[in-house]
N, CA and C atoms as an extended XYZ file, in Angstrom:
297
Properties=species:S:1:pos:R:3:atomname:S:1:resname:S:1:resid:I:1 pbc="F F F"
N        96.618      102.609      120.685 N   UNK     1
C        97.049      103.759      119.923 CA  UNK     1
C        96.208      104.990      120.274 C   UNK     1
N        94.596      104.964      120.612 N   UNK     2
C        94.186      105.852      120.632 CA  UNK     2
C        93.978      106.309      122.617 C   UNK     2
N        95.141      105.532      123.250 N   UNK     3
C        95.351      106.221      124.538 CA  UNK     3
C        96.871      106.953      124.075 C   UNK     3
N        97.684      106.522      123.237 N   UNK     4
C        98.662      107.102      123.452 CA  UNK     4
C        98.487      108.680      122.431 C   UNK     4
N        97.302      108.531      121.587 N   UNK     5
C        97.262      109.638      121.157 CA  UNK     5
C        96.479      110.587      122.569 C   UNK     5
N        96.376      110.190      123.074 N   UNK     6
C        95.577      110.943      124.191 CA  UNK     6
C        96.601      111.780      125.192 C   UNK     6
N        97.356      110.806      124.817 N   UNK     7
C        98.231      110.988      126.096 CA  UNK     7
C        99.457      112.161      125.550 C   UNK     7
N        99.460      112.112      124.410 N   UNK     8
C       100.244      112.932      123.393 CA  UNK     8
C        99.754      114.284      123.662 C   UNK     8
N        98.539      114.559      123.369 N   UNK     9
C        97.553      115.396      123.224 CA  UNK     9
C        97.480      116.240      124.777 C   UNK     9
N        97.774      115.287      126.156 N   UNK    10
C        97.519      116.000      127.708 CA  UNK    10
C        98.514      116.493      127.956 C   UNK    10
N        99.510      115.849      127.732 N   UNK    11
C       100.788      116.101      127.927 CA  UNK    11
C       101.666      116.812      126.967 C   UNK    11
N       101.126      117.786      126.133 N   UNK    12
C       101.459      119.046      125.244 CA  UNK    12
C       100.768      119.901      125.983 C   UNK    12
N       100.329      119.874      127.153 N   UNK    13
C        99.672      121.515      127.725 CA  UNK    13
C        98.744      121.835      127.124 C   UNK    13
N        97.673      121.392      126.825 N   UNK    14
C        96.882      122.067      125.539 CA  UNK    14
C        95.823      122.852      126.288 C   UNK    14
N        95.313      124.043      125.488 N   UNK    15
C        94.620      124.992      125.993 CA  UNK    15
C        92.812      124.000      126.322 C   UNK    15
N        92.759      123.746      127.335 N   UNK    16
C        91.335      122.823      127.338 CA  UNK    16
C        90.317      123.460      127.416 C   UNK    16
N        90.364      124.516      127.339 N   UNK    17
C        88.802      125.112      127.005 CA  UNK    17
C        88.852      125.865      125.444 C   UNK    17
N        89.399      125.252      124.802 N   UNK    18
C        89.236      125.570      122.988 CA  UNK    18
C        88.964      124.380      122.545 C   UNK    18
N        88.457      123.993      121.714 N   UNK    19
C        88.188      122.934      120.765 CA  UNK    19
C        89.379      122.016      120.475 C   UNK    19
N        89.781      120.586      120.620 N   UNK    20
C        90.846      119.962      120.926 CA  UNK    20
C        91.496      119.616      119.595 C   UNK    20
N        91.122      120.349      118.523 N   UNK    21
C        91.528      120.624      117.004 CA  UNK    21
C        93.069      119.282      117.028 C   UNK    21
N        94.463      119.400      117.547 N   UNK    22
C        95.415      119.070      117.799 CA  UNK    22
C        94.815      117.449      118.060 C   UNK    22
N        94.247      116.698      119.020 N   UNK    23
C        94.011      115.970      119.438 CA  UNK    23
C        93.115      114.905      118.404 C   UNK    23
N        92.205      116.190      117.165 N   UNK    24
C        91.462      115.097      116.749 CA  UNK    24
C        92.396      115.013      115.145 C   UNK    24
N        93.423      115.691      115.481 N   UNK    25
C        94.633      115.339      114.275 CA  UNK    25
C        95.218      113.916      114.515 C   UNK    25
N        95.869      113.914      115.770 N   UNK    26
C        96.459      113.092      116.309 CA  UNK    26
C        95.494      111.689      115.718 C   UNK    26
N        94.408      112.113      116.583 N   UNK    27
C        93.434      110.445      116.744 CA  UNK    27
C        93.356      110.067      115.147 C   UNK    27
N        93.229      110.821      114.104 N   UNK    28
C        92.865      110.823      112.919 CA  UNK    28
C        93.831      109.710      112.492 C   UNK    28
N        95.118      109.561      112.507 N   UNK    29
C        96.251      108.686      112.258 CA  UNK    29
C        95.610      107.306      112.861 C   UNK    29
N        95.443      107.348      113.888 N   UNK    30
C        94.423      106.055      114.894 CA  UNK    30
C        93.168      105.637      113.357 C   UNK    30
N        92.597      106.464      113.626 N   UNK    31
C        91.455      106.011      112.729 CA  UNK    31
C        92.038      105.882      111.395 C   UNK    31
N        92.588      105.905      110.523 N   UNK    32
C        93.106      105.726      109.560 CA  UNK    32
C        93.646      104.554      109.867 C   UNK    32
N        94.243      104.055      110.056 N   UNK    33
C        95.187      103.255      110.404 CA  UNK    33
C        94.293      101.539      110.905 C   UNK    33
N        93.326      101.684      111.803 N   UNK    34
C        92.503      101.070      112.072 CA  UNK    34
C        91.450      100.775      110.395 C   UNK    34
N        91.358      101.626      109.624 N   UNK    35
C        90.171      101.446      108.410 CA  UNK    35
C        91.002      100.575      107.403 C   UNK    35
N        92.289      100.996      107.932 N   UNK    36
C        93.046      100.105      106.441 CA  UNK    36
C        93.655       98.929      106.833 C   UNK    36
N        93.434       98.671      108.420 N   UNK    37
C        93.729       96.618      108.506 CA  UNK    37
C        92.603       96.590      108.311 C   UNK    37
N        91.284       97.017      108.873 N   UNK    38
C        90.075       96.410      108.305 CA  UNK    38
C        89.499       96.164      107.320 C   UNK    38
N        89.762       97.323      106.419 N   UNK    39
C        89.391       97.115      105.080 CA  UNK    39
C        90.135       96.237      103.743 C   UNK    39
N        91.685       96.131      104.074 N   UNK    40
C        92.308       95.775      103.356 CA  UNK    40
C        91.607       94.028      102.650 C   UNK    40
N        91.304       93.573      103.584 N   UNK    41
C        90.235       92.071      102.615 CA  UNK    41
C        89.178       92.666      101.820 C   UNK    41
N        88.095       93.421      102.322 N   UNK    42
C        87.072       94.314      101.382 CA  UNK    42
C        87.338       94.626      100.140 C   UNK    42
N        89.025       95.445      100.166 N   UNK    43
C        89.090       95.810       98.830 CA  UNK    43
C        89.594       94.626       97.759 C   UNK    43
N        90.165       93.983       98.588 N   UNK    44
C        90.626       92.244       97.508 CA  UNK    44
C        89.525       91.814       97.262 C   UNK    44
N        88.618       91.424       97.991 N   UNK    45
C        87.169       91.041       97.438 CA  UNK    45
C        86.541       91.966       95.958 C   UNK    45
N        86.364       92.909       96.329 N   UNK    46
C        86.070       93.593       95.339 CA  UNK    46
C        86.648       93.773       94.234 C   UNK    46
N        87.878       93.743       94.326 N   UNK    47
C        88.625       93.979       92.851 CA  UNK    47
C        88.570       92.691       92.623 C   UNK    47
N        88.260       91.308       93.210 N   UNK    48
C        88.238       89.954       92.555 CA  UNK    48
C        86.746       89.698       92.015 C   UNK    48
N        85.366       90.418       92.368 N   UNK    49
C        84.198       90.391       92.451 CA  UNK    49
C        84.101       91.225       91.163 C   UNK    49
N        84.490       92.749       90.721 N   UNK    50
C        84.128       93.238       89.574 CA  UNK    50
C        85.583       93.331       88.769 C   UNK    50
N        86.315       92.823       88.998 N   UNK    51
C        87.537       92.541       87.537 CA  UNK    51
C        87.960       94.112       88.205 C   UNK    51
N        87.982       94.955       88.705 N   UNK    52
C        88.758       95.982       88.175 CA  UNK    52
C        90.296       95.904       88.589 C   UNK    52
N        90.832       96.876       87.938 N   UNK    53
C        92.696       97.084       87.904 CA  UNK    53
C        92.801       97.345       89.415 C   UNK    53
N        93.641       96.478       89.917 N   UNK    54
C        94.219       96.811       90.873 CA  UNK    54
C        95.587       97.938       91.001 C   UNK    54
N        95.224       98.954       91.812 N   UNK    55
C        96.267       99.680       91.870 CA  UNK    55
C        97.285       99.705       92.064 C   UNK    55
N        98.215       99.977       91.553 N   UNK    56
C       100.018       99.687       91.777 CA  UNK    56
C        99.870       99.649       93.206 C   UNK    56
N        99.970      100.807       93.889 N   UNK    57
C        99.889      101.014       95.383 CA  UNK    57
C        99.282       99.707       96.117 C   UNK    57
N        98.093       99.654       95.941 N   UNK    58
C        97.531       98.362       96.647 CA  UNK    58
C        97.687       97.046       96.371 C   UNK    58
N        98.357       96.701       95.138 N   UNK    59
C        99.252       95.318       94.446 CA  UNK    59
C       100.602       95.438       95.835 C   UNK    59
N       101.127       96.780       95.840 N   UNK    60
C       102.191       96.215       96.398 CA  UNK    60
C       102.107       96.300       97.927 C   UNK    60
N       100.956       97.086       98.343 N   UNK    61
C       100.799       96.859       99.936 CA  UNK    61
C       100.257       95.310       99.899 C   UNK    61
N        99.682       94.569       99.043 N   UNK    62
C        99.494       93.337       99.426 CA  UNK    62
C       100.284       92.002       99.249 C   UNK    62
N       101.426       92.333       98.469 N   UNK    63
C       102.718       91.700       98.410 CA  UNK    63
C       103.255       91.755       99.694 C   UNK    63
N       103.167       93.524      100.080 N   UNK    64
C       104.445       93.290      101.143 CA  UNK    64
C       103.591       92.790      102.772 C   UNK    64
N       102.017       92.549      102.619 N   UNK    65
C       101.331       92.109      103.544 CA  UNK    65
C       102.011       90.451      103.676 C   UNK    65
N       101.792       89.974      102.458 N   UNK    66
C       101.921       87.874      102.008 CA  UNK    66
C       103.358       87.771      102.589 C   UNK    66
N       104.261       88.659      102.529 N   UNK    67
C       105.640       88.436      102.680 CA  UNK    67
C       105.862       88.798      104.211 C   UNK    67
N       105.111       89.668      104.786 N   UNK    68
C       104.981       89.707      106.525 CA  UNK    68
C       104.381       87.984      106.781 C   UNK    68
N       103.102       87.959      106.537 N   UNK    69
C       102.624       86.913      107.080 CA  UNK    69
C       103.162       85.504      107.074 C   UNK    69
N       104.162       85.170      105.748 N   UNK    70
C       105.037       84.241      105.142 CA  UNK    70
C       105.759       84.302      106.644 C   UNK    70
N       106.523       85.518      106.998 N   UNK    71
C       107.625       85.499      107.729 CA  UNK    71
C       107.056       84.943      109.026 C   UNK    71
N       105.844       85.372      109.561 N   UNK    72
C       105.371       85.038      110.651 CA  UNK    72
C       105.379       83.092      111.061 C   UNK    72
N       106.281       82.547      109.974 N   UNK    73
C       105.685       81.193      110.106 CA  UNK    73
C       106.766       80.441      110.776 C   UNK    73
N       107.930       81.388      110.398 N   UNK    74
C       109.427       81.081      110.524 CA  UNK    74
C       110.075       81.895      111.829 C   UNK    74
N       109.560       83.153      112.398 N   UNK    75
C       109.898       83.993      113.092 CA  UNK    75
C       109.108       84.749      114.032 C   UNK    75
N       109.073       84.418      115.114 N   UNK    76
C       108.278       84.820      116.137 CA  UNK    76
C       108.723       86.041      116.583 C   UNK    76
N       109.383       86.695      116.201 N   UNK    77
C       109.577       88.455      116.027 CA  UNK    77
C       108.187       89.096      114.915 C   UNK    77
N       108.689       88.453      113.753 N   UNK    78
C       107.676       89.107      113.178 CA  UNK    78
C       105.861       88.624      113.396 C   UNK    78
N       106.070       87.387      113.987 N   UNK    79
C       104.510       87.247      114.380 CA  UNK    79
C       104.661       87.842      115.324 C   UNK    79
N       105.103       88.418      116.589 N   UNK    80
C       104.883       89.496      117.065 CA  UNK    80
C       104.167       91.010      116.692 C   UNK    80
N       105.358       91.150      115.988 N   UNK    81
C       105.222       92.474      114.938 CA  UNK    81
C       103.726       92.368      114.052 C   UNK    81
N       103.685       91.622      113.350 N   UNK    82
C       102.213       91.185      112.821 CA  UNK    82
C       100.978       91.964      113.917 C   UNK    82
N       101.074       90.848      114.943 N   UNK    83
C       100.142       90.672      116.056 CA  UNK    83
C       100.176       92.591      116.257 C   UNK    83
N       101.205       92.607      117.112 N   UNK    84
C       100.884       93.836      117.029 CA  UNK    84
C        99.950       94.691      116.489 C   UNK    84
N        99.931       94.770      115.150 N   UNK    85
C        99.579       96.001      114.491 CA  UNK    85
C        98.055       95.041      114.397 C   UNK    85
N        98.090       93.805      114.233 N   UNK    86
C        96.268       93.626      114.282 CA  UNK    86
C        95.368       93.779      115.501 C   UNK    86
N        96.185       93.981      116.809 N   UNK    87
C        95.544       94.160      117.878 CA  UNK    87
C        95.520       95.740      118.101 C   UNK    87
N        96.319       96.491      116.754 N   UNK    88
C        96.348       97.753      117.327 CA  UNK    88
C        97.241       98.295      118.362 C   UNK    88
N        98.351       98.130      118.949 N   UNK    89
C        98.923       98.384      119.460 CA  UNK    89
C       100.294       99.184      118.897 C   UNK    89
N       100.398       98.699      117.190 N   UNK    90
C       101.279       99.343      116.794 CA  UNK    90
C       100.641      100.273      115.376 C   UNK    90
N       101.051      101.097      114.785 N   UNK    91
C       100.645      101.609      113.554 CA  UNK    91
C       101.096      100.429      112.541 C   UNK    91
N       100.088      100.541      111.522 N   UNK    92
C       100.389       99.285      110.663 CA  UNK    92
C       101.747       99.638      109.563 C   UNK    92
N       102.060      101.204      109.585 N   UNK    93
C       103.398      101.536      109.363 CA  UNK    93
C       104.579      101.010      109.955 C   UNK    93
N       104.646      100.460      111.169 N   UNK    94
C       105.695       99.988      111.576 CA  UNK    94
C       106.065       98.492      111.195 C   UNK    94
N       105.167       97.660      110.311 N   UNK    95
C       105.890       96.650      109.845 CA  UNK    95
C       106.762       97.534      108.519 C   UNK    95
N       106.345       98.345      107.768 N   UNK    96
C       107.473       98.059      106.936 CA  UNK    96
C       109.256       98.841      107.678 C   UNK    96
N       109.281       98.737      108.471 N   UNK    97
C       110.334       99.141      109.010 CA  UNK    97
C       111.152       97.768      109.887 C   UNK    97
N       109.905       96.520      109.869 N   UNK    98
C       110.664       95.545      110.599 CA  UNK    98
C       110.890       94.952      109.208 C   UNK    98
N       112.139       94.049      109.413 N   UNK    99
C       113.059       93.112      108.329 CA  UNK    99
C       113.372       91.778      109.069 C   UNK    99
């Protein structure tokens, strides 16, 4: 992801002697994206470690995580798709678009 943001970034013409402002937008999606497969066990730990409320939002990104990985057992598309996004190759946005 973070060659194709690169590649996004060369191949827009960009003025290369200004500050690559555009480029560290781009990568920013990369890094985001990378903090929240990594972190996503951290924060289950923690909300199981001090009791607190789990957030609607993050209740249901981890439903619709159990229900990817479920699928992966039955369907070698979506363990693809899975794989993908843990090796980084895809944004972890693009599972909810696979069915």
């Amino acid at each position: 992801m973070q060659a194709a943001a690169l590649s996004l970034y060369l191949t827009s013409d960009p003025a290369l002697g200004r500050t690559a402002i555009e480029y560290f937008r781009l990568q920013n999606v990369v890094v985001d994206a990378a903090w929240d497969v990594s972190s996503g066990d951290d924060r289950a730990r923690l909300d199981a470690l001090t009791n607190a409320p789990v957030p609607e939002e993050t209740r249901r990104a981890r439903l619709a995580l159990q229900d990817r990985i479920a699928a992966t057992l039955v369907d070698p598309a979506a363990a693809r798709a899975l794989n993908d996004v843990v090796y980084m190759f895809h944004h972890p946005d693009t599972l909810a678009a696979w069915r």
